[in-house]
C-alpha positions as CSV (number, residue, x, y, z in Angstrom):
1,X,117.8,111.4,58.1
2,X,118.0,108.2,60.5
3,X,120.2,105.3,58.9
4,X,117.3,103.5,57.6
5,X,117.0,106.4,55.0
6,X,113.5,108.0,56.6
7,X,113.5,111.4,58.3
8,X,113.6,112.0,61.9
9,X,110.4,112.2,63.8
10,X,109.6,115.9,64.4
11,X,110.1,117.2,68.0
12,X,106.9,117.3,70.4
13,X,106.4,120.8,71.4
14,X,106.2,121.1,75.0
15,X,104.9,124.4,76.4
16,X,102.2,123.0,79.2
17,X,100.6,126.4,78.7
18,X,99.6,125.8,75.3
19,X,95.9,124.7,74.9
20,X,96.8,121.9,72.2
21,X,100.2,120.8,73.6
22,X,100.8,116.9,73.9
23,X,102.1,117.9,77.7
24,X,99.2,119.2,78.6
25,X,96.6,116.3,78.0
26,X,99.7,114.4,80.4
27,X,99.2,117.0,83.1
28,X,96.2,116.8,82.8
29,X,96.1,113.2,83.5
30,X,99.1,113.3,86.0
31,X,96.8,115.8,88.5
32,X,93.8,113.8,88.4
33,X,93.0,112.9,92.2
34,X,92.6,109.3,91.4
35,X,95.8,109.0,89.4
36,X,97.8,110.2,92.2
37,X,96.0,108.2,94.6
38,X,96.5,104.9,92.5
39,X,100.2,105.9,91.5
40,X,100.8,106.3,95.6
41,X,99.3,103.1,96.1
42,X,101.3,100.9,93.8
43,X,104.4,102.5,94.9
44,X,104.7,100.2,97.3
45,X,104.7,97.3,94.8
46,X,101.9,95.1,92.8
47,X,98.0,95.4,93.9
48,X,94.7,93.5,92.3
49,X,92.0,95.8,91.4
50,X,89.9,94.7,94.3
51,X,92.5,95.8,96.9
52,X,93.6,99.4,95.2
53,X,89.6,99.6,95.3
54,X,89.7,99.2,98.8
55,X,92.7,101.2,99.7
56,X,91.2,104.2,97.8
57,X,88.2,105.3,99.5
58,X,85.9,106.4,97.3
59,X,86.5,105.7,93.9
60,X,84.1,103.8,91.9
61,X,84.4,100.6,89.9
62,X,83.8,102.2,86.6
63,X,86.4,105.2,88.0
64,X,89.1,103.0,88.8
65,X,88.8,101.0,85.9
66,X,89.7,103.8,83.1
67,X,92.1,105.0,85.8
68,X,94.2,101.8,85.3
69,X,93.5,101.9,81.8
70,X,94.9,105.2,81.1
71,X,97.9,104.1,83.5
72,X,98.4,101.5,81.2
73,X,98.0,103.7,77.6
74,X,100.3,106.3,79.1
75,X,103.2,103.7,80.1
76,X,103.2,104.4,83.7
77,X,101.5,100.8,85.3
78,X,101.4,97.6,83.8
79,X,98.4,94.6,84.0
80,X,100.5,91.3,84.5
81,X,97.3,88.4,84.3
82,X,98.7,85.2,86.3
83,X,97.2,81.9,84.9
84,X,95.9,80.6,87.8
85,X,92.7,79.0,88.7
86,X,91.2,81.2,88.7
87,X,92.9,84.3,87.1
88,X,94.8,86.6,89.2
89,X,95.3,90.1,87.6
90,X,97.7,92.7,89.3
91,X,98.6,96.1,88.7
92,X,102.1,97.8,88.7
93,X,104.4,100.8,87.9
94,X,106.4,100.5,85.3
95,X,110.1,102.3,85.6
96,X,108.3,105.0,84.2
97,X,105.7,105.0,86.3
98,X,108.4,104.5,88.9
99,X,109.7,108.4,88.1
100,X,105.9,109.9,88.2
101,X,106.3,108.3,92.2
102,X,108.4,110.7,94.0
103,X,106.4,114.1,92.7
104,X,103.2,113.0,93.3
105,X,104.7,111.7,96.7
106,X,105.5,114.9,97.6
107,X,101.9,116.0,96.6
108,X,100.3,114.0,98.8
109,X,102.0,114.5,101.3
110,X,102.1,118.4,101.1
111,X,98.3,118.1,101.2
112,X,98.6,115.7,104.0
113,X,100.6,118.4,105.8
114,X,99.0,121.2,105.2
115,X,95.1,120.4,105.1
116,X,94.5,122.2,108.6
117,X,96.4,125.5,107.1
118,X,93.7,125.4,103.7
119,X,90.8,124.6,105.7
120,X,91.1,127.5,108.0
121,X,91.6,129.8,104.6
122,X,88.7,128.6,103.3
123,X,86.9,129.0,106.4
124,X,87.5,132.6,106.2
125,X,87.1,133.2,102.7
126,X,84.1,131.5,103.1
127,X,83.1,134.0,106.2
128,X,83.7,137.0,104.1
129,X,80.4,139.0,103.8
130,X,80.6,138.7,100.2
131,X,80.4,135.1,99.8
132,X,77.7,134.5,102.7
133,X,73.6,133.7,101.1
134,X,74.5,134.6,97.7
135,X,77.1,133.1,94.9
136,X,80.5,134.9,94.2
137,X,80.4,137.0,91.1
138,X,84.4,137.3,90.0
């Protein structure tokens, strides 16, 4: 029992693997492509949603939108709404969000790296008489 007199919150389980695991819906929302994108982009401080729309090529409105909102629900960015004339809104990690930076970082960047190495696999694999005029069957 705490000191107020109520029991301890129970432990979260935290096997990934398991389908119904509170860890997994996070991974789950840590690997999402725009996630990481958006994550890499306010690493380098505050942004409005017009210019992380811009910096990430390809995401829509409605895409970016719940991407900063389930930033925000999960803890990881914050909206700060300046009372200006008119109303500036920006985005930014907060210190957790600042922890989630480094991995997903090093994502990026190992794609970055290696995108040449994956394309040529795929290339082949994709070559293979098996895969050529018909789809792949397991």
């Amino acid at each position: 029992m705490s000191a107020s007199g109520s029991a301890a919150p129970a432990p979260l389980a935290v096997d990934a693997f398991s389908s119904g695991c509170p860890p997994r819906a996070l991974l789950n929302t840590v690997g999402d492509k725009w996630v990481i994108l958006v994550v890499n982009l306010l690493g380098d401080g505050g942004a409005r949603f017009s210019e992380i729309q811009r910096a990430v090529g390809g995401v829509s409105r409605k895409m970016l939108v719940q991407t900063l909102r389930t930033l925000e629900r999960d803890g990881l960015a914050v909206r700060t709404v300046y009372a200006d004339a008119p109303p500036r809104v920006t985005y930014s990690l907060t210190p957790l969000g600042q922890t989630l930076l480094r991995p997903l970082q090093a994502v990026r960047t190992w794609c970055e790296d290696h995108v040449t190495e994956v394309s040529s696999a795929q290339a082949v694999y994709d070559a293979r008489p098996e895969y050529t005029g018909s789809a792949a069957t397991g």
